[in-house]
C-alpha positions as CSV (number, residue, x, y, z in Angstrom):
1,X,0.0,0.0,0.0
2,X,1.4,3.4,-1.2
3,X,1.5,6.5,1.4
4,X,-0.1,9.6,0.2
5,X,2.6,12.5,-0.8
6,X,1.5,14.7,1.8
7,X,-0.9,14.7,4.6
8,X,-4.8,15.2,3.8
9,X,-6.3,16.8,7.1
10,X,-9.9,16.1,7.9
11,X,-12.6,18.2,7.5
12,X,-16.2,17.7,8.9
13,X,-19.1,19.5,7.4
14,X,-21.9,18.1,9.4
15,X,-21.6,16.5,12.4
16,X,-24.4,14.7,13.9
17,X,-25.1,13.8,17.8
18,X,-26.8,11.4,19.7
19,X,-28.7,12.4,22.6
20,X,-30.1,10.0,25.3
21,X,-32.6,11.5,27.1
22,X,-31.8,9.1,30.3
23,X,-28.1,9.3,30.3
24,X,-27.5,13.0,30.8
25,X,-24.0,12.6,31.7
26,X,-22.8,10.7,28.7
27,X,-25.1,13.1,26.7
28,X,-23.7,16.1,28.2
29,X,-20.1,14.9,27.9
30,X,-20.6,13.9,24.1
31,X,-22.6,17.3,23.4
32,X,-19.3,19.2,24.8
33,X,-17.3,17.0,22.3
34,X,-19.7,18.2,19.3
35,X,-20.3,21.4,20.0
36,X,-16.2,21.9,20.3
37,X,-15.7,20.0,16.6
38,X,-18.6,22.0,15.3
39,X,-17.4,24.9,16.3
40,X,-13.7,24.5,14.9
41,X,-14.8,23.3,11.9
42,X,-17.7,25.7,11.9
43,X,-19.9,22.7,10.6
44,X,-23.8,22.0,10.8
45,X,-24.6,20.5,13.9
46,X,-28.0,18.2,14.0
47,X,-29.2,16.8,17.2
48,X,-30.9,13.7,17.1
49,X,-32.9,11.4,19.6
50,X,-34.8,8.5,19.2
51,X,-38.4,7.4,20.9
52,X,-37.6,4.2,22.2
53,X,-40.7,1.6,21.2
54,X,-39.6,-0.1,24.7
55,X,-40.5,3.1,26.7
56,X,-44.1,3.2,25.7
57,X,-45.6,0.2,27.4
58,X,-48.6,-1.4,25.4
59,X,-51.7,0.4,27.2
60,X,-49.6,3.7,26.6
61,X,-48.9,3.0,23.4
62,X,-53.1,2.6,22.7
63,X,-53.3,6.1,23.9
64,X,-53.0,8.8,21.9
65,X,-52.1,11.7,24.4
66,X,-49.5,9.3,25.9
67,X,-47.3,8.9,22.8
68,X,-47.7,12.4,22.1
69,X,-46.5,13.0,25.3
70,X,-43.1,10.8,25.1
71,X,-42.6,13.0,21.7
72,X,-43.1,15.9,22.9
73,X,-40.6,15.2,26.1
74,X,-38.4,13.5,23.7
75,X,-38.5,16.7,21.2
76,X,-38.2,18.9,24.3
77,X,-34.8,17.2,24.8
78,X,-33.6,17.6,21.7
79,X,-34.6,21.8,21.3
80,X,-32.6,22.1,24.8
81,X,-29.7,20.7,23.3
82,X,-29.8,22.8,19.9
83,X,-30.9,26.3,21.7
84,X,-27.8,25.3,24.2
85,X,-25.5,24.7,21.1
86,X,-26.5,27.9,19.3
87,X,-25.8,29.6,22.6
88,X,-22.3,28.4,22.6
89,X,-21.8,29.6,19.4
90,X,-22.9,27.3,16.4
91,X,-24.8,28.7,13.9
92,X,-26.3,25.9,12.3
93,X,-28.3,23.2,14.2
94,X,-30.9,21.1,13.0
95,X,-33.0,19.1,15.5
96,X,-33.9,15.3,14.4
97,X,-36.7,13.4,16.5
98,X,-37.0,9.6,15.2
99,X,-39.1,7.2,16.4
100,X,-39.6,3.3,15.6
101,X,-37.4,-0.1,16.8
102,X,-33.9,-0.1,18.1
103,X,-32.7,3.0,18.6
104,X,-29.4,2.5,16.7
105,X,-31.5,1.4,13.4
106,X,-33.4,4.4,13.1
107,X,-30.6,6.0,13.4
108,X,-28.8,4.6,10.9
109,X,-31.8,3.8,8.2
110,X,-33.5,7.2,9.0
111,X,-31.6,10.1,10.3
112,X,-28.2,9.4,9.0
113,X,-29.5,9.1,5.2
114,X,-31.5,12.7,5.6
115,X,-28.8,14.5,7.3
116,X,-25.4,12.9,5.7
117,X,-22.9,13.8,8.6
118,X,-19.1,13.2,8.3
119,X,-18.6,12.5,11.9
120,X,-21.5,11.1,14.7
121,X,-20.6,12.1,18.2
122,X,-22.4,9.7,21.1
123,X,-22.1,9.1,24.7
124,X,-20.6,6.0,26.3
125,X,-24.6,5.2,27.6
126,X,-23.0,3.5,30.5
127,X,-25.2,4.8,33.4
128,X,-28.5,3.6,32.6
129,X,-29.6,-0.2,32.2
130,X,-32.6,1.4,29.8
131,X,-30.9,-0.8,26.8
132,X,-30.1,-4.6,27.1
133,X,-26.7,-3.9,27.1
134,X,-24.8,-0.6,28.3
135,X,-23.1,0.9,25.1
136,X,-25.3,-1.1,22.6
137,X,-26.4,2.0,20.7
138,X,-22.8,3.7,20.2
139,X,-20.9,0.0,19.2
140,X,-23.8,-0.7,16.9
141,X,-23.7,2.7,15.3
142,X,-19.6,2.0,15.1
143,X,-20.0,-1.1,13.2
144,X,-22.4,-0.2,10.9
145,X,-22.3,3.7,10.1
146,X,-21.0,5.5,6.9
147,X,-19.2,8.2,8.7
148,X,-16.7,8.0,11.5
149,X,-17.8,7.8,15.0
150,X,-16.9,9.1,18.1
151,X,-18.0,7.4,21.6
152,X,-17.4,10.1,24.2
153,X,-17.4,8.6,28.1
């Protein structure tokens, strides 16, 4: 394999983070990672979150102003983080709200395609037992994005 004749820094565009709405340390940790990156690179931040199907038991899930509800807490989540990135500085944020199955595939087979990032900035999700397995979303998201990824503890 050849070397390149001189070095090819990186540049990100758009960078997209993860925000769980349970693991507020991990979130807040990553969110300082991606406002920093988005800030030197003076890239387009989205902010994205995901209604998790298990959070909405079945009974809730039959009731209409429930589900709206979990959106509307989980969209509240997500404008906090954007109004708190604009206040540090980024110009550009775009808030994403999906909703559906595992929370790494709608990321992956819905938000990722719409916003295209070059770089994906989650948290560790190592607090909360919410998910099977602690770090599930970020190692799954790892594997199986199109753009680099960054796991912040």
């Amino acid at each position: 394999m050849s070397e390149p004749d001189e070095f090819t820094p990186l540049f990100f565009n758009r960078v997209l983070l993860t925000v769980d709405e349970d693991d507020s340390t991990s979130t807040q940790r990553a969110f300082r990672y991606a406002v920093t990156v988005a800030r030197d690179y003076q890239a387009h931040l989205g902010v994205c979150s995901v209604i998790e199907s298990q959070d909405i038991n079945i009974y809730d899930s039959m009731t209409p102003s429930k589900v709206q509800e979990k959106r509307d807490a989980v969209q509240a989540v997500v404008d906090r983080y954007a109004a708190d990135a604009k206040k540090a500085g980024i110009k550009d944020v775009t808030g994403f709200v999906g909703e559906g199955g595992d929370v790494d595939d709608t990321i992956l087979d819905e938000i990722i395609p719409d916003f295209q990032p070059d770089l994906i900035v989650c948290g560790a999700d190592t607090q909360f037992a919410s998910h099977r397995v602690a770090g599930t979303v970020s190692v799954q998201l790892a594997k199986k994005a199109p753009a680099s990824v960054i796991v912040v503890r």
